[in-house]
N, C-alpha and C positions, 0 to 999 in steps of 0.2 A: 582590722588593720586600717581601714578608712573613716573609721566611726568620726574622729576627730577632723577629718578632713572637710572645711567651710569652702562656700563657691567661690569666696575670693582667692583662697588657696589654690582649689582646682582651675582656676581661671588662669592665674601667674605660671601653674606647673605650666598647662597647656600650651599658654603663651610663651614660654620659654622654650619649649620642645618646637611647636612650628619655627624660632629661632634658630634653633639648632639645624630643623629640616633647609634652610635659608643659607644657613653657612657652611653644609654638609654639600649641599649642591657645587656652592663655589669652589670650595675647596678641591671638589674629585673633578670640576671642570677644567679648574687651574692642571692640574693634572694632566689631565688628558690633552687639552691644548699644546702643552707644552712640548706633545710629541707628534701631533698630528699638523696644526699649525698655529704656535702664536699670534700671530696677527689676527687672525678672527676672535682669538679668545671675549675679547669687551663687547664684541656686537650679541656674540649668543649669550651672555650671563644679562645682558641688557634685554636679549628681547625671549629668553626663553626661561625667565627666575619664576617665576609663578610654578609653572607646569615641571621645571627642575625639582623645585621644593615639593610640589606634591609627589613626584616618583621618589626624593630621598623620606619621604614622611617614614614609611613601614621599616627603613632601617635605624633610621630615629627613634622611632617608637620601640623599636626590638632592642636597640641596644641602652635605651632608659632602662628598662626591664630587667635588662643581666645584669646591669649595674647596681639597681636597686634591690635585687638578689643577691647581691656578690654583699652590699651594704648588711642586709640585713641577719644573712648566714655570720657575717664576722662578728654581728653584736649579739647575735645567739651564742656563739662561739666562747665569745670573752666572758658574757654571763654567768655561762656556766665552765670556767676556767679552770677550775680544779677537777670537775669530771673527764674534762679534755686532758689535760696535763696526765690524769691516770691514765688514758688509752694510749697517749705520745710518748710515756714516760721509757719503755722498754728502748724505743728507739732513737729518743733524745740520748738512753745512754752508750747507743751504739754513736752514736753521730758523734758525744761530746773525745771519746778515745782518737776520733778521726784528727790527724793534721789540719790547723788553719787555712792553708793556702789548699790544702783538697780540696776544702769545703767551699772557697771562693773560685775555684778553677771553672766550673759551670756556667759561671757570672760571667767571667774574665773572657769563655769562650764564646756563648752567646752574642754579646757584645763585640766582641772582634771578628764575627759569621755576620753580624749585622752592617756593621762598618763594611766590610770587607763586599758583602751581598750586591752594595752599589756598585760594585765595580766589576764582579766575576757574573752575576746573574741577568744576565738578558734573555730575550727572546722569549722563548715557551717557559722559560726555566724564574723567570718574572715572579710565579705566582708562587715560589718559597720565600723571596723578597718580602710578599706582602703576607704571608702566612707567619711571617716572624715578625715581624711588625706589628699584627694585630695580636701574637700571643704575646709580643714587649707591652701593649696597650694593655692587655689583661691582666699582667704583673702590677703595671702603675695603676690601673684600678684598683685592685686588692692592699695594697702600701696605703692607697689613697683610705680605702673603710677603714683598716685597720686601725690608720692614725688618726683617722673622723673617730671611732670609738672607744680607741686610747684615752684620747683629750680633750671629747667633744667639742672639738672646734677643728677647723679647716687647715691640714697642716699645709702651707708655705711651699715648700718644696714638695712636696708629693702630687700638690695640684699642677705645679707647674711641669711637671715630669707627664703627668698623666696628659696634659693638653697641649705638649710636644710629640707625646708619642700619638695621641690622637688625630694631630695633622699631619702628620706623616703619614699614619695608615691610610687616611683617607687622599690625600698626595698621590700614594703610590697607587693607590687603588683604581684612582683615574689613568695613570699612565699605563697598568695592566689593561683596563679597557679597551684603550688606543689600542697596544697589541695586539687584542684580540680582533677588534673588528677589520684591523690590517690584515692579520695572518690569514684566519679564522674564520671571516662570516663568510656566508656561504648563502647569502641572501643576494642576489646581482638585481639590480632594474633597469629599465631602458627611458630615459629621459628625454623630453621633447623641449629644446627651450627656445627662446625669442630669435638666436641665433644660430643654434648647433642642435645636433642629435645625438646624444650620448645612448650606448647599447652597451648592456655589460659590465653598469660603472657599480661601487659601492655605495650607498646613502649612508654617508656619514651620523649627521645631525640636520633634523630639520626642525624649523619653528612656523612662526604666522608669517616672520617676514624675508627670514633666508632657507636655503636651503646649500649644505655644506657636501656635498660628494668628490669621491677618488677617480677619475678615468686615468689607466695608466698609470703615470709617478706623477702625478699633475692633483694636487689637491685645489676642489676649484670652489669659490662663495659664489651663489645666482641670488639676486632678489626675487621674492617668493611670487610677484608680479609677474616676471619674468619668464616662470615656468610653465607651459601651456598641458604639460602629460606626465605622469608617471606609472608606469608599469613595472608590475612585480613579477622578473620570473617564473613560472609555476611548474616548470619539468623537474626542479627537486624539490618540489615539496610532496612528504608523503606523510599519509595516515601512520601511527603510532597507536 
């Protein structure tokens, strides 16, 4: 499978995948900021992008993978076309007696649970939002090999459908985050800073030069200079 594969090749995949890990970060940042609080968002994509892209690498890397799975299954697929078409055929001719507008009904509903998701799914209920999202991303993945092995060449719209649906999931996927760590975390510390003592706050995000926590309804930025202590609760932490 990689026989053909030269170091400059593997250099370029590489180097465009740590890209990805780079834009993967931004984009579930933008996210998340946008619920927790805009205004900090340019100071942590500024000073936390390095150590961002390396926690997004391993879903970068997993999701090259499926993609290039999903890629390669389609061109096995089509290779061998007429052995498929025999095994599809019983059920292509159940499907073709079906009405048109049945057969698109699925699409039409999808799409309008999608649309529709922005507006009726909040809270805990979020994470059907983004479970349809990433299976709308895994539709335009599969559109997208299909038509890469149709016409070997890069259909036009299929890419553009696939890298809409791509920042969306990962969009949304930030602003699930946010919810969680609002609702959900269950991590509290007690913070010592230059001016105050916070007991019981959430830690948000921290990096080398801020430190992002909840006390209360009060989402507050410290400089990381600033901070003299941080302790970690330890009464609910337990063995598993």
């Amino acid at each position: 499978m990689f026989e053909n594969l030269s170091m400059a090749k593997a250099a370029s995949i590489i180097g465009f995948l740590v890209g990805c890990a780079f834009i993967t970060y931004v984009i579930r940042t933008m996210g998340y900021f946008s619920v927790i609080a805009p205004e900090y968002l340019g100071f942590f994509i500024e000073t936390d992008l390095i150590m961002g892209a390396i926690r997004a690498a391993p879903f970068v890397f997993a999701s090259a993978t499926f993609a290039y799975l999903i890629f390669w299954l389609v061109a096995i697929a089509l290779a061998h076309e007429e052995k498929v078409d025999r095994v599809f055929l019983p059920i292509d001719a159940v499907v073709e007696r079906v009405p048109s507008w049945v057969k698109r009904l699925p699409l039409f509903i999808f799409f309008a649970a999608l649309f529709a998701s922005s507006f009726l799914l909040e809270g805990d209920s979020y994470v059907l939002r983004v479970a349809m999202l990433y299976l709308n991303l895994m539709i335009a993945v599969m559109w997208l090999a299909e038509r890469r092995a149709a016409e070997h060449t890069i259909h036009p719209l299929a890419l553009a459908a696939c890298l809409i649906s791509l920042y969306s999931a990962l969009y949304e996927t930030g602003k699930f985050e946010a919810i969680q760590d609002l609702n959900h975390s269950k991590a509290r510390y007690s913070i010592t800073a230059s001016d105050k003592s916070y007991v019981n706050v959430l830690l948000l995000r921290a990096t080398s030069s801020g430190v992002l926590l909840k006390a209360g309804n009060e989402v507050i930025l410290y400089d990381r200079s600033h901070i003299t202590k941080i302790e970690r609760a330890t009464d609910l932490i337990t063995q598993k």
